[in-house]
C-alpha positions in Angstrom: 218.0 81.4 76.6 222.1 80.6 76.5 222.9 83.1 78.8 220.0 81.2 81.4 221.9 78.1 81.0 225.6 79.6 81.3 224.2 80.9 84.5 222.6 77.9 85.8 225.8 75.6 85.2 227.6 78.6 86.8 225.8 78.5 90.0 225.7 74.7 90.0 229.4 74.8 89.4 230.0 77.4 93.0 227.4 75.0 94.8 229.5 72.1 94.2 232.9 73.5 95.2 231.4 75.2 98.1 229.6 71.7 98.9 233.3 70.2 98.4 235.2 72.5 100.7 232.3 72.6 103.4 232.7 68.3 104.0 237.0 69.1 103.7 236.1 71.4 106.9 234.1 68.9 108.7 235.9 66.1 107.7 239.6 68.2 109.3 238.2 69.3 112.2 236.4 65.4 112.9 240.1 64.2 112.3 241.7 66.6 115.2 239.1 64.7 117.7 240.0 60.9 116.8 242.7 58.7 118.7 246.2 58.7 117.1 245.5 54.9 116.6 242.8 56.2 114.1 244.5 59.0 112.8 245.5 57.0 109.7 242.5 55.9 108.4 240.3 58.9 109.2 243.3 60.8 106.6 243.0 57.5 104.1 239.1 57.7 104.2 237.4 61.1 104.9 233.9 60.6 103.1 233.8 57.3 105.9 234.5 59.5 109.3 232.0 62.7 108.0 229.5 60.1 107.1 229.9 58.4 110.6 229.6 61.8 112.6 226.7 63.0 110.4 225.0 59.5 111.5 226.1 60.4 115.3 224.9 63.5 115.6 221.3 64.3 114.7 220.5 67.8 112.9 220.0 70.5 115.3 216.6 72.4 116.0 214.4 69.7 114.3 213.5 66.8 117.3 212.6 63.5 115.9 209.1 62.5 115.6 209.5 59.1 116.0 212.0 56.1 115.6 211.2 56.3 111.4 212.9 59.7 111.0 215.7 58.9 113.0 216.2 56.0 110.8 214.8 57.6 107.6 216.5 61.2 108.1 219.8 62.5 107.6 221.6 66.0 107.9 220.4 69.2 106.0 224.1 70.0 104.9 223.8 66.6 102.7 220.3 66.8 101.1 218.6 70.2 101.2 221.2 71.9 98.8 220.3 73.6 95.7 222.1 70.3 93.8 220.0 67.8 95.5 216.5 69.9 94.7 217.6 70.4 91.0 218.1 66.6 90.2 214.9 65.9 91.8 212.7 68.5 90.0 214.3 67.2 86.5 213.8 63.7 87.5 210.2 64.6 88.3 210.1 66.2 85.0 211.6 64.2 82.7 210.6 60.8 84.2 207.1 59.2 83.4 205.0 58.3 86.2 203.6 55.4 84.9 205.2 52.6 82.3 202.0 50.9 81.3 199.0 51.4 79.1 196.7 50.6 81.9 198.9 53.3 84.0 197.7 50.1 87.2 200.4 51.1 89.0 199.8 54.7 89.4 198.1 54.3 93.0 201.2 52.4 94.0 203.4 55.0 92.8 201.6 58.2 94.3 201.9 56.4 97.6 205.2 56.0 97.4 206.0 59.4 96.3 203.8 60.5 99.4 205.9 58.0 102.2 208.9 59.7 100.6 208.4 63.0 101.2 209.4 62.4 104.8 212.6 61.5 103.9 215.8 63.2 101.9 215.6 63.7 98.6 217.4 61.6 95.9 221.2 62.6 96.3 224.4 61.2 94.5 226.5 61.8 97.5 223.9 60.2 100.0 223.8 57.3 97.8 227.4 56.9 97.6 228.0 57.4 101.2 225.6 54.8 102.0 226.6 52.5 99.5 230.1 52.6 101.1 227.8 52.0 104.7 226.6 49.1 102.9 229.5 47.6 101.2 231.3 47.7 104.9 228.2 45.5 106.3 228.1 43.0 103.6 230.7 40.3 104.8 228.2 37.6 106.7 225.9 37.2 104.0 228.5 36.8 101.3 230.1 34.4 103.2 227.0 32.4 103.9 226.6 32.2 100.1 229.8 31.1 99.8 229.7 28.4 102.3 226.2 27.5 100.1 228.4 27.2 97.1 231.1 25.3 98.8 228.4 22.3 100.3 226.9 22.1 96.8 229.6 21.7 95.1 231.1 18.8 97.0 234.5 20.8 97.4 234.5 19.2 100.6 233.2 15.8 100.8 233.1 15.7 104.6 231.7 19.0 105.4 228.7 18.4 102.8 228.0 15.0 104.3 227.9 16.5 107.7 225.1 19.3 106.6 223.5 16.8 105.2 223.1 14.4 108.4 222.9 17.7 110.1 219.4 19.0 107.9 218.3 16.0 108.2 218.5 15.4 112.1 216.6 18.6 111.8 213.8 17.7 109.7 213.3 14.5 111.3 213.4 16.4 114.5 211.8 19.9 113.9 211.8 21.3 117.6 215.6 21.0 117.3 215.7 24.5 115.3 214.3 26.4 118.2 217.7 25.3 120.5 220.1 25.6 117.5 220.4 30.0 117.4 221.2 29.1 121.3 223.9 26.8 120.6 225.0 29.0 118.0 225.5 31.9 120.4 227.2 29.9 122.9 230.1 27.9 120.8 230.5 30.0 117.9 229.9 33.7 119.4 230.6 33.9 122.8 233.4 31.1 123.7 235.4 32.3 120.6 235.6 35.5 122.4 236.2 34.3 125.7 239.6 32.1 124.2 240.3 35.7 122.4 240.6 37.2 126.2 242.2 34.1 127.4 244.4 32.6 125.0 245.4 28.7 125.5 248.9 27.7 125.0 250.2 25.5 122.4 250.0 22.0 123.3 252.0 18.8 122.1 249.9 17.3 120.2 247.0 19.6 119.4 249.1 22.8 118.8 247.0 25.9 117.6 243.3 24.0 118.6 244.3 23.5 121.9 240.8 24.4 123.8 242.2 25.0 127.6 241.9 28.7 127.9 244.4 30.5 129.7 244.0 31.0 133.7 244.1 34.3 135.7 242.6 37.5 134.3 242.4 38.9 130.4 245.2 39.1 128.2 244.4 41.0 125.2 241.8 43.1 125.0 238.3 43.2 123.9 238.1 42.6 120.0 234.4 44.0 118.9 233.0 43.2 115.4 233.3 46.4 113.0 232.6 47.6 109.9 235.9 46.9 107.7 237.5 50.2 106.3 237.6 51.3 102.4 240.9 50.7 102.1 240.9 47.0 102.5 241.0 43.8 101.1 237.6 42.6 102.1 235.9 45.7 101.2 237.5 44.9 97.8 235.8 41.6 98.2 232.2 42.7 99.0 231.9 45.0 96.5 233.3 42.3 93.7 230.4 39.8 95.4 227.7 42.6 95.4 228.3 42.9 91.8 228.5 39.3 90.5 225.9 38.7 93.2 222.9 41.1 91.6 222.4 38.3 89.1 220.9 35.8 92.0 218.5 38.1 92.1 218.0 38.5 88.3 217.9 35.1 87.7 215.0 34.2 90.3 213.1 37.1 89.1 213.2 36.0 85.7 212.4 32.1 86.7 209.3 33.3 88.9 208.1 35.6 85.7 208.1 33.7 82.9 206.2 31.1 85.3 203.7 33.3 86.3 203.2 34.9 83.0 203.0 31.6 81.4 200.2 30.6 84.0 199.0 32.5 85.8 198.2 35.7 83.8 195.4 33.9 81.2 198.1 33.6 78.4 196.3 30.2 78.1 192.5 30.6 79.6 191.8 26.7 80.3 195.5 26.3 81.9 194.8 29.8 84.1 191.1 28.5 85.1 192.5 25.0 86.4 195.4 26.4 88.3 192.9 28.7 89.7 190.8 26.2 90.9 193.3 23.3 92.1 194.8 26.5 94.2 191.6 27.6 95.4 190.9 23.8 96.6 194.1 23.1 98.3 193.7 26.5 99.9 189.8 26.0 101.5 190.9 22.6 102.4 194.1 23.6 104.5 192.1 26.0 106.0 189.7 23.5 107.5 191.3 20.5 107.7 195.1 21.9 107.6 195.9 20.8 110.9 194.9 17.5 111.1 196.2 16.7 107.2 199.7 17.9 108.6 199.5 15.7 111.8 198.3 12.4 110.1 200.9 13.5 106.8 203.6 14.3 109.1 206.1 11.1 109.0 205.5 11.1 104.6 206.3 14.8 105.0 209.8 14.4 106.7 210.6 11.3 104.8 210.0 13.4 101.2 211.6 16.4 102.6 214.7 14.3 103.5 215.0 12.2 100.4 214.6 15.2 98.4 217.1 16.9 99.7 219.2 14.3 99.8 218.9 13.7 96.1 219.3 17.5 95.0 222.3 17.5 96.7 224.4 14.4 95.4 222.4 15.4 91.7 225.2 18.4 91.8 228.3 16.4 92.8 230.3 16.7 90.2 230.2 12.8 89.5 226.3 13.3 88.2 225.9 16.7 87.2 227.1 16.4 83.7 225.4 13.0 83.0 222.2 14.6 84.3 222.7 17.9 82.8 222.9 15.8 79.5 219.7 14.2 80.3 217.6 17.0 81.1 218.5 18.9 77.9 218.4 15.9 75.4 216.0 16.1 72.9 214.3 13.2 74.0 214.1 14.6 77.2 212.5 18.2 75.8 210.0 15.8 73.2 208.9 13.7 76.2 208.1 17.1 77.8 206.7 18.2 75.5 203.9 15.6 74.8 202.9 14.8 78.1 202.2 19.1 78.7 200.5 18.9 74.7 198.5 16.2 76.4 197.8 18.1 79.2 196.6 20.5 77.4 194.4 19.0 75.0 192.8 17.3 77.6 192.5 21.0 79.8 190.6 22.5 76.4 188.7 19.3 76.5 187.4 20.1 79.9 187.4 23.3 80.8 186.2 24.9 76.8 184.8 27.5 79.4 185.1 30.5 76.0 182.6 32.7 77.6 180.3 34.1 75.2 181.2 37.2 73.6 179.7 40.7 75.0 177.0 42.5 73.4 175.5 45.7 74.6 172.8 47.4 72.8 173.2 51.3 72.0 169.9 53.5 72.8 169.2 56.7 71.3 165.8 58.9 71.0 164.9 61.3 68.4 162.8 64.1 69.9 160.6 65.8 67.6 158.8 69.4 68.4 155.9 70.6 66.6 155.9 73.7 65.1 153.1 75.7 66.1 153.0 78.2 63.3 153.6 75.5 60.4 151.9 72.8 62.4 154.6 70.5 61.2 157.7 68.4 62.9 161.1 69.6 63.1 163.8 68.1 64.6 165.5 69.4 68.1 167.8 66.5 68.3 168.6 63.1 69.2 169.0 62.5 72.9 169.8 59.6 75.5 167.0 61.3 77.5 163.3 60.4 76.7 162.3 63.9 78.3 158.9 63.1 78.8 156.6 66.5 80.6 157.3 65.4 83.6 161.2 65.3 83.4 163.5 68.1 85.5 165.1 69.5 82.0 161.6 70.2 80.8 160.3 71.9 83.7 162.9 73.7 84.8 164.0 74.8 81.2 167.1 73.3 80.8 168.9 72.4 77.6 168.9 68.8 76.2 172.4 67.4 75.4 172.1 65.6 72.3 173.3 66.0 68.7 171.8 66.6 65.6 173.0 63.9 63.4 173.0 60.1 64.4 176.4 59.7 62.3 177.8 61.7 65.1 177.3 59.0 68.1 180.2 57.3 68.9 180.2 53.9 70.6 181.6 53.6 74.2 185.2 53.7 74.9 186.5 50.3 74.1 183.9 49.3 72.1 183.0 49.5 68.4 179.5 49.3 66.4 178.6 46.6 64.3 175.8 45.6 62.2 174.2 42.2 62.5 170.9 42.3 62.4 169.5 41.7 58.3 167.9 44.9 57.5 165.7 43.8 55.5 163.5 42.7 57.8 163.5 45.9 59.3 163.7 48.5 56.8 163.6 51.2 58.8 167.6 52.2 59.1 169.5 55.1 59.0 173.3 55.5 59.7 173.1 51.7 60.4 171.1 52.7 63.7 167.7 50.6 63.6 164.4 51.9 64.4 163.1 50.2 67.3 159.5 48.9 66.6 158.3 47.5 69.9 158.0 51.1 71.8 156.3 49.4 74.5 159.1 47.9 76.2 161.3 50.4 76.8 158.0 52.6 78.0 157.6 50.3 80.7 160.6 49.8 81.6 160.9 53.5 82.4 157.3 54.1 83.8 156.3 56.1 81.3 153.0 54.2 80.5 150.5 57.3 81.8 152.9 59.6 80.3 153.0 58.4 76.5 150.9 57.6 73.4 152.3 55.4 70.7 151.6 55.4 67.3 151.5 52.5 66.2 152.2 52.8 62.9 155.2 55.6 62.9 156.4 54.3 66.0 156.2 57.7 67.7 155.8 58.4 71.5 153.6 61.2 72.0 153.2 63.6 75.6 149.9 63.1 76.9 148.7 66.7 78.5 145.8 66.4 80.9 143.0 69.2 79.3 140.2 70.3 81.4 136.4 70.3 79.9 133.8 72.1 81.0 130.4 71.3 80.3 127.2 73.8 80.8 126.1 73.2 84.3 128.3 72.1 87.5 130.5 68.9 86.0 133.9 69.2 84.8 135.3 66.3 82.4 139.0 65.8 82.2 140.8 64.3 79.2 144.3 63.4 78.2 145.4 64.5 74.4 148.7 64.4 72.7 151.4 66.9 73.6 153.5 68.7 70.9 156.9 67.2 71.8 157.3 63.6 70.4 160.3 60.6 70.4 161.3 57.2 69.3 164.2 55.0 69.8 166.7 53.8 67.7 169.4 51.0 68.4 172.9 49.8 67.5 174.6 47.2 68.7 178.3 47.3 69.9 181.2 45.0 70.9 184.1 44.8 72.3 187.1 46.6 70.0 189.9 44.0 71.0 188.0 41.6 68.5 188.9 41.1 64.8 186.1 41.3 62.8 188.3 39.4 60.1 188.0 36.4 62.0 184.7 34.7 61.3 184.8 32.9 65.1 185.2 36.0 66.4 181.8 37.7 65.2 179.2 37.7 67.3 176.0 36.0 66.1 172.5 36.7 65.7 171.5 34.6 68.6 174.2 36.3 70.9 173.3 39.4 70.0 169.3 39.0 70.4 170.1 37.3 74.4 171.8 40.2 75.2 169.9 42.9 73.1 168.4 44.7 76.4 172.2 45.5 77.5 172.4 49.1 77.5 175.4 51.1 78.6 175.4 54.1 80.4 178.2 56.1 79.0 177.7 55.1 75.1 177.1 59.1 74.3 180.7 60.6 74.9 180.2 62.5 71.6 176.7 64.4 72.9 176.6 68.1 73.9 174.1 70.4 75.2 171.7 71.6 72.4 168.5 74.1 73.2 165.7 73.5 75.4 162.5 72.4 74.0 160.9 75.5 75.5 162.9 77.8 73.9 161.8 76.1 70.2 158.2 77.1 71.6 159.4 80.6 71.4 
């Protein structure tokens, strides 16, 4: 086994530096075809230029499907080495599939793993490479958060003021954000890079923000928006923002959670049911009458959206934020709170006790009796789920019952447990704490089995009835039905669900409970039965 391992970190070992000096040869021979203007940072950032030309050109003798692979698929010298195919068969190994009990999300997960297999494996390099593809990218949306940070904050009194008049111009007048992305191409996109072309000149007065371009043709050349290169300052800059960043993310995960799971996941029934409903209304009524709500609301709409936002925003100047920071975690505050959602609360369980009432399912089983012909008395063949009356397909075809032989032996259904409420002493006949069932003529009828069965009414035994065939001294024939020699009756238990404590006297089911929903029977309460022999085989 040592020697196995040796050898596998051996060959892992020549992979990798064969991997290495393959992307030093691409990466040389992609630097003897750049511009000398490029030279530099082709030698300053290799894993950058082999990453770009493996994105340039597409794989030879494989033609892309559609516009997914192109997107999805990269080149067979990065993913399909013996590395890459080793990581992912320990990772299928040694990683779970599912990480909860109820295993939910397993459908999820298999169709994930399916839309994967279209596309390259799990690779450290890949994921470097385009983390680096990334990292280059990120500038605009940093900088949008920044400016974010920068109007909240009140760092700059005029600029804050101005988004404010400028979101609120918008709300007022919604169709305004239809022209804005125009505007925004025009003044901040395309005349910055027409005075880039045609510089103005320094003026008197204005200076640098002189906004007369220059006359004649270009004078510098076209400057097109790139990715920034490793070796920089901003590059430096997005990955410091991706990493403080992440937490944005964190944070409103968390917030949205622990609301959800508070509310919305029947931690508290009553508070789950109400939300459920209030949701359920709003929802039917937008539907119909959405349109014509939001017409006639429309004016109260923009004014609350306006004020609102107005108010968020000078609630963070730094003026106010400490004084209502103070306020909000006070402990009058967090006791004031806390009464009015303890009032809510009491008042929900007031209303909505909807506790529905606790699940009881009755447990059937028959014991099947055969009579001996050679003793003339009853043994037991075992006890069964089946009634096997003469007519069944197991007893004329031969096949063997599944049952067991003891009634100890009969487990309840998954998730549930047994439990004994009924007083026994008014019926006496028990066994195992499974009750003998001494109305026979229900269950008889509810399975058809009227012209098929004799009761005894005092044993409580279902008898075959065989059709015999009289004849009489002359031409009639009489016909007669008399008791077979294969008998049953029924015995019951009762069962509940296991998640309740049986310490806990609310929790019990009682009497009343269990006798409404006595004629529950489940389907799959017999996990611990097994195939036993066939009741003609005890005839021979």
């Amino acid at each position: 086994m040592e020697s196995v391992v040796n050898n596998l970190w051996s060959s892992w070992d020549t992979l990798s530096q064969a991997t290495t000096s393959t992307n030093a040869d691409d990466t040389a021979s992609e630097g003897s075809k750049v511009s000398p203007e490029d030279r530099k940072l082709v030698a300053s950032s290799t894993l950058w230029s082999s990453l770009t030309e493996s994105q340039k050109s597409p794989p030879k003798g494989k033609a892309s499907n559609s516009i997914f692979d192109d997107m999805f698929s990269s080149s067979k010298d990065h993913t399909s080495t013996l590395t890459d195919k080793l990581f992912e068969r320990f990772l299928s190994v040694a990683l779970p599939t599912t990480t909860t009990t109820t295993g939910e999300e397993l459908q999820s997960i298999l169709a994930r793993i399916e839309m994967q297999k279209t596309r390259p494996q799990l690779s450290l390099n890949t994921m470097s490479k385009n983390s680096i593809l990334l990292l280059s990218r990120l500038s605009v949306p940093f900088e949008l958060i920044d400016q974010v940070i920068v109007i909240f904050s009140w760092s700059k009194p005029l600029y804050t003021l101005t988004f404010l008049n400028f979101c609120t111009l918008m709300i007022l007048k919604p169709v305004l954000l239809l022209s804005v992305p125009f505007f925004y191409i025009c003044f901040e996109i395309i005349v910055p890079a027409y005075l880039k072309r045609h510089p103005p000149d320094k003026h008197t007065i204005l200076k640098e923000s002189n906004p007369i371009p220059a006359e004649g043709p270009s004078v510098a050349n076209v400057d097109l928006p790139k990715p920034v290169p490793e070796l920089s300052r901003e590059f430096v800059l997005n990955s410091t923002d991706l990493q403080n960043h992440m937490l944005l993310y964190v944070m409103a995960y968390d917030v949205v959670t622990s609301l959800t799971i508070q509310y919305l996941y029947f931690k508290d029934e009553n508070v789950t049911i109400f939300i459920f409903a209030a949701m359920l209304t709003s929802g039917t009524l937008l539907t119909l009458f959405g349109s014509q709500m939001i017409v006639t609301m429309l004016p109260f709409i923009k004014v609350t959206f306006v004020l609102a936002l107005w108010a968020f925003t000078v609630a963070l100047h730094p003026n106010y934020l400490q004084f209502i920071l103070d306020l909000l975690y006070s402990e009058e505050t967090r006791l004031k709170f806390l009464t009015i959602s303890n009032r809510l609360e009491m008042w929900l369980n007031e209303e909505l006790n909807l506790r529905e009432p606790k699940e009881v399912k009755e447990i059937e089983i028959f014991e099947l009796q055969h009579l001996d012909p050679e003793s003339h008395n009853w043994q037991l063949i075992c006890f069964s789920s089946e009634t096997y009356p003469a007519n069944s397909h197991a007893r004329l075809h031969n096949q063997p019952l599944v049952g067991t032989l003891s009634l100890s032996s009969v487990k309840p259904p998954q998730g549930w447990r047994f439990v004994d409420l009924l007083d026994t002493s008014v019926n006496t006949k028990s066994l195992d704490g499974w009750i003998l069932d001494l109305s026979p003529e229900n269950w008889i009828k509810e399975n058809y089995l009227s012209e098929a069965m004799e009761i005894d009414q005092d044993e409580k035994w279902c008898y075959d009835l065989v059709t015999k065939f009289s004849y009489n001294v002359g031409l009639s024939a009489g016909v007669r039905k008399v008791r077979g020699d294969v008998r049953r009756r029924r015995w019951i238990r009762y069962c509940v669900r296991d998640i309740w404590d049986e310490n806990e006297e609310d929790q019990k089911p009682t009497t009343d409970e269990v006798l409404k929903h006595a004629r529950k029977k489940s389907a799959d309460s017999f996990n611990s039965l097994h195939p036993v022999k066939s009741i003609d085989s005890v005839d021979g």
